[in-house]
C-alpha positions in Angstrom: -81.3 -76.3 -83.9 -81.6 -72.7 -82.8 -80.1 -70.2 -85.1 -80.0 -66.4 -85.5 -81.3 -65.3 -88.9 -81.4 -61.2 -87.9 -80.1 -58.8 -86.1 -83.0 -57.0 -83.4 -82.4 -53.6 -82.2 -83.3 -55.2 -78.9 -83.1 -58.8 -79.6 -81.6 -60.9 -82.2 -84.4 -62.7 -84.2 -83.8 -66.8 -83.8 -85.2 -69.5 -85.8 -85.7 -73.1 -84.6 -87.0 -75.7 -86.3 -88.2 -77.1 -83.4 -90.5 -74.7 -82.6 -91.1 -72.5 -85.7 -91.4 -75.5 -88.3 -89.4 -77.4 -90.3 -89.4 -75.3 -93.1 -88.7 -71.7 -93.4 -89.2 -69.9 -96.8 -87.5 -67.0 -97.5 -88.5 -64.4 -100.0 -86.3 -61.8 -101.3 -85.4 -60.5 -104.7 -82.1 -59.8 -106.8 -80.0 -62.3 -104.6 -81.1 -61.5 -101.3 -82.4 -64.8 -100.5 -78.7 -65.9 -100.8 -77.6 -62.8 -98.3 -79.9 -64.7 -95.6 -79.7 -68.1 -95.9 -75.5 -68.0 -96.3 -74.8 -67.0 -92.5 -77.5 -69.5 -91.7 -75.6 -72.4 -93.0 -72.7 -71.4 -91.6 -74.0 -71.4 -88.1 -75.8 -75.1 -88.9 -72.1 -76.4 -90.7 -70.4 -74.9 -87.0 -73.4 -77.0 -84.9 -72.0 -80.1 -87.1 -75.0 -80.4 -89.5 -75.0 -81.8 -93.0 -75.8 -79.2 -95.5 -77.5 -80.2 -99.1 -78.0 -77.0 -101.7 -80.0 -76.9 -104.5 -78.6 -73.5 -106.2 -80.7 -72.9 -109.6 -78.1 -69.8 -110.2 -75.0 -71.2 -109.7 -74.2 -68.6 -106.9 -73.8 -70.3 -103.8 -69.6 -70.6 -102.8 -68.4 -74.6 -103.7 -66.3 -73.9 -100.5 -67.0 -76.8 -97.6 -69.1 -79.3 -100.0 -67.7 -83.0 -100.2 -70.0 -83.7 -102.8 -70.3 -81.1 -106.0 -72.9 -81.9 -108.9 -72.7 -79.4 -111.7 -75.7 -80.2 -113.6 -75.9 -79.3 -117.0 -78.3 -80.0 -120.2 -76.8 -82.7 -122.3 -74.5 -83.3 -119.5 -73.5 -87.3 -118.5 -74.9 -87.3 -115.2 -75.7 -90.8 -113.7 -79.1 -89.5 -112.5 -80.9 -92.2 -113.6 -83.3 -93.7 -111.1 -83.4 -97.1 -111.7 -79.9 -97.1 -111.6 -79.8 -95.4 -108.1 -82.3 -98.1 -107.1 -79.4 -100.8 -108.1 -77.1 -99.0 -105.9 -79.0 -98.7 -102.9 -79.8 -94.9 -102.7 -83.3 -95.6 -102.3 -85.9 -98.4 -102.8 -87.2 -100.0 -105.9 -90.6 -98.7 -105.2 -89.4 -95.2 -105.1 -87.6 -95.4 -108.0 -91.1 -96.7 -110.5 -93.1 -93.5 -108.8 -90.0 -91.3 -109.9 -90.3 -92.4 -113.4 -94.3 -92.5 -113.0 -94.1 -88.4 -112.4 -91.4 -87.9 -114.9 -93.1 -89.9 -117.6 -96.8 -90.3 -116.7 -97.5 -93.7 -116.3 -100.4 -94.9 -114.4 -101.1 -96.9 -111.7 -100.6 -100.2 -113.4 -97.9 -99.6 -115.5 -95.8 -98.5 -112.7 -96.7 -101.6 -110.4 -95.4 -103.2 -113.4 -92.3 -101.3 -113.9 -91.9 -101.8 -110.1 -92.5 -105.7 -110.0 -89.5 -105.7 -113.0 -87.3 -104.1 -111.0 -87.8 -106.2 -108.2 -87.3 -109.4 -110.6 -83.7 -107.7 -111.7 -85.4 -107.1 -115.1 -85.0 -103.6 -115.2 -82.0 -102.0 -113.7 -81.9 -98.5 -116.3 -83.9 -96.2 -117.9 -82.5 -97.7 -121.0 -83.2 -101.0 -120.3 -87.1 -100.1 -119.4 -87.4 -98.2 -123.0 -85.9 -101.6 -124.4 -88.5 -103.2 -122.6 -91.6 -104.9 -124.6 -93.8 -103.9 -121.7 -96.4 -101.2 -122.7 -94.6 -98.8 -119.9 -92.1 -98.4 -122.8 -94.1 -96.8 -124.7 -95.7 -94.3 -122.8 -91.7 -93.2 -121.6 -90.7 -93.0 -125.1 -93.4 -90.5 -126.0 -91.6 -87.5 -124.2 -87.7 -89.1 -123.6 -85.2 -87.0 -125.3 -81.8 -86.7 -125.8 -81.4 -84.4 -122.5 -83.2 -87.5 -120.4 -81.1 -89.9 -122.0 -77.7 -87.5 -120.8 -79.2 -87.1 -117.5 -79.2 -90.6 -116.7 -75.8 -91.6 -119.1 -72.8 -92.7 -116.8 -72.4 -94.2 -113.4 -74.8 -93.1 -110.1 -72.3 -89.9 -108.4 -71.4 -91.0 -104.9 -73.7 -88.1 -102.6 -71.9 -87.8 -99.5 -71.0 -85.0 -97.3 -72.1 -82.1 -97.5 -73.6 -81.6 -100.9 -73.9 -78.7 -103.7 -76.6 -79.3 -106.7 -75.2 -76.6 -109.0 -78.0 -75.9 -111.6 -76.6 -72.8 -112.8 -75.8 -74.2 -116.4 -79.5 -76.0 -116.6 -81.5 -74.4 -119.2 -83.8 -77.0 -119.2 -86.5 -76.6 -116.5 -87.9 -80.4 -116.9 -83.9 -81.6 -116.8 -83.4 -79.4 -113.6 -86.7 -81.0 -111.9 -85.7 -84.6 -112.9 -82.5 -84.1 -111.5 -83.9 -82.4 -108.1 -87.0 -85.2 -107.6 -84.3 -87.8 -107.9 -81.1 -86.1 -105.7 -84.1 -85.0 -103.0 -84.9 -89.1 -103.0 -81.8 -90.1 -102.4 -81.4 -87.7 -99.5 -85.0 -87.9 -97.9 -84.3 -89.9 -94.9 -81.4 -88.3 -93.6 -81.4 -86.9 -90.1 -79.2 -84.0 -88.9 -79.5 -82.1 -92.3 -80.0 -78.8 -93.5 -81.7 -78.7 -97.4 -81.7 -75.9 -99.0 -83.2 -74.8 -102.1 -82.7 -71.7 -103.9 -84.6 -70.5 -106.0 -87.8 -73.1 -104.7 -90.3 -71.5 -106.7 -87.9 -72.0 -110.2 -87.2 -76.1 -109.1 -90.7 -77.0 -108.2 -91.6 -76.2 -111.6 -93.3 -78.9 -113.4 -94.3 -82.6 -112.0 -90.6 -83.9 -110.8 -90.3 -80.4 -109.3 -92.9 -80.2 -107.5 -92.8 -83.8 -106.4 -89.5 -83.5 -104.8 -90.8 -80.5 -102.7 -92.5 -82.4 -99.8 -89.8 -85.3 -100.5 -87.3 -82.8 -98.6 -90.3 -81.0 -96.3 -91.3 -84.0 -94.6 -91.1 -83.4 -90.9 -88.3 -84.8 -89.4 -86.6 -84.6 -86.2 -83.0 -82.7 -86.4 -84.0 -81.8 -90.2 -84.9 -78.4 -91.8 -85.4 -77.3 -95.0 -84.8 -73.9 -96.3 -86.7 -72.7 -99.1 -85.4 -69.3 -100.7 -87.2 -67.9 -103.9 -88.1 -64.2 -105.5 -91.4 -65.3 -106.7 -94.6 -65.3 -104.3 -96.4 -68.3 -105.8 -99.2 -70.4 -104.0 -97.3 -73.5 -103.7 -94.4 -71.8 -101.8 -96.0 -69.9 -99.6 -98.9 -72.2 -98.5 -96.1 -74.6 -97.5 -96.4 -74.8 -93.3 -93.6 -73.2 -92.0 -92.4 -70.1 -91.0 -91.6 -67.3 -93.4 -88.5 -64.6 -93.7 -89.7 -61.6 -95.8 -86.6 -59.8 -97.1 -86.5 -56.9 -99.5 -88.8 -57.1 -102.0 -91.4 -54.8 -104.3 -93.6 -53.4 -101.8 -97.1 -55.3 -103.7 -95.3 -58.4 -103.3 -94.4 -57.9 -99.1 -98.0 -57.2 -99.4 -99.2 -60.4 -100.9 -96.9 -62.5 -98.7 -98.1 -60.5 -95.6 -101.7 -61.4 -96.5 -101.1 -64.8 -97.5 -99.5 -65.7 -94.2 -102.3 -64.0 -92.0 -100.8 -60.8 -91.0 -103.4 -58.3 -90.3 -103.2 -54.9 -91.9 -101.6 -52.3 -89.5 -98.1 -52.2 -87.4 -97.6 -55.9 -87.9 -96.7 -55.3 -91.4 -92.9 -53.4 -91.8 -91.9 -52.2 -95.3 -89.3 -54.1 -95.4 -85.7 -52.1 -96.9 -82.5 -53.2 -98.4 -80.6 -54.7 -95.4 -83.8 -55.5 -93.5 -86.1 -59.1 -92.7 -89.2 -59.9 -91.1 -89.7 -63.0 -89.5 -93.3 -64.1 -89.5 -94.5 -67.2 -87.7 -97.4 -68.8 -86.4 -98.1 -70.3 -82.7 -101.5 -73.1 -82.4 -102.6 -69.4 -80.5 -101.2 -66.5 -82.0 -98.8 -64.9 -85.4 -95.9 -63.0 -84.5 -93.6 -61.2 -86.5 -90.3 -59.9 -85.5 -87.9 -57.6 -87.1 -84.4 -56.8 -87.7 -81.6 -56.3 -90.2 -79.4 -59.1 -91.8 -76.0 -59.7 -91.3 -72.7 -57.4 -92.7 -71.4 -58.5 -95.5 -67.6 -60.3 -95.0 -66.6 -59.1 -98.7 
């Protein structure tokens, strides 16, 4: 699962799952996170890997996607869980804690919502608020018209490779509904590549930030890409190896510190055109430098 991610004076600069982690975060500002991780999905689409894209701008190229979901506030989607449940995307069970996080039930209301879906008394969202059970209530208290879109319509076929457009989402809690329940229905795939740009922005909120280990799970001929221009904790304390990319220098400082990098010649300014690839043995951290690939426009 080798690929190169920069360009060494010496030396290209390789990451491999495999070795590195599963996860590699990349941190970059005013698009440069998309500058890095394009040639590396290229190289894993070539190797004859799926690729899944989570792109909260709208930027990534709908070129080479079997499967494109523009996701979009008020939008008939299909994206409702109970209803992917139904069709087999993923298990009932899965489906109750996804409405659990998005709605905060408790313990006992979702093994109840769970034991009527197993019964084939529940198979929507709408038929759960219809419900007389008390789990109705507590969803009602923050469902809105956006929810009710979002889960509108028939269950989108996600095959292929697949592009999550999110570019039109103004909604943050629609945009992490719509990511927890997408990242479920992809979790157990093998020979993926899942990438999400901008990480920090998605895994906003409780379905945000539930669907994060959903698609950082170790598993074998799987990585996970995580691209963002914000340093925040629950990025960056991911496990995983981490490609700084041009960025304000206070912030290369923060994630320098944050991944264990000690003060001195280990830690490269890091200029327009230029990454640093640091990355953690049981014995040792490394970091390795180089600049990113040309531009083909």
């Amino acid at each position: 699962m080798a690929v190169r991610i920069l360009k060494g004076e010496e030396e290209d600069v390789f990451y491999d799952p495999a070795y590195h982690g599963r996860t590699l975060k990349v941190f970059g500002m005013d698009g440069w996170t998309e500058r890095a991780i394009l040639p590396i999905l290229e190289q894993y689409r070539e190797k004859g890997y799926s690729l899944v894209v989570f792109d909260s701008r709208g930027y990534y190229p709908r070129e080479g996607f079997d499967t494109v979901l523009d996701v979009e506030d008020g939008k008939p989607m299909g994206l409702d869980p109970l209803k992917m449940a139904v069709k087999g995307a993923f298990d009932a069970y899965s489906a109750a804690t996804i409405v659990e996080t998005a709605y905060g039930l408790d313990t006992a209301l979702t093994d109840r919502l769970y034991a009527d879906i197993l019964a084939g008394k529940v198979k929507s969202m709408e038929d759960a608020l219809k419900s007389k059970a008390k789990y109705a209530e507590v969803i009602a208290e923050s469902y809105t018209p956006l929810d009710a879109a979002l889960h509108s319509g028939e269950p989108p076929e996600i095959r292929g490779n697949v592009l999550v457009n999110l570019g039109n989402t103004h909604s943050l809690t629609t945009a992490g509904n719509a990511f927890l329940v997408i990242s479920a229905a992809i979790e157990k795939r093998r020979k993926t590549v899942v990438v999400v740009d901008d990480a920090a922005v998605l895994a906003y909120g409780s379905s945000g930030s539930a669907a994060i280990p959903l698609i950082t799970r170790p598993i074998r001929a799987r990585a996970a890409i995580l691209g963002t221009a914000y340093a925040v904790d629950s990025i960056m304390n991911l496990a995983g190896p981490t490609l700084v990319l041009y960025h304000d220098p206070d912030t290369q400082a923060v994630i320098y510190d944050a991944n264990g990098v000690p003060p001195g010649d280990m830690r490269r300014h890091i200029l327009k055109e230029d990454g640093a690839f640091i990355y953690r043995t049981p014995e040792t951290i490394n970091v390795e430098s180089g600049k990113l690939s040309e531009r083909k426009d």
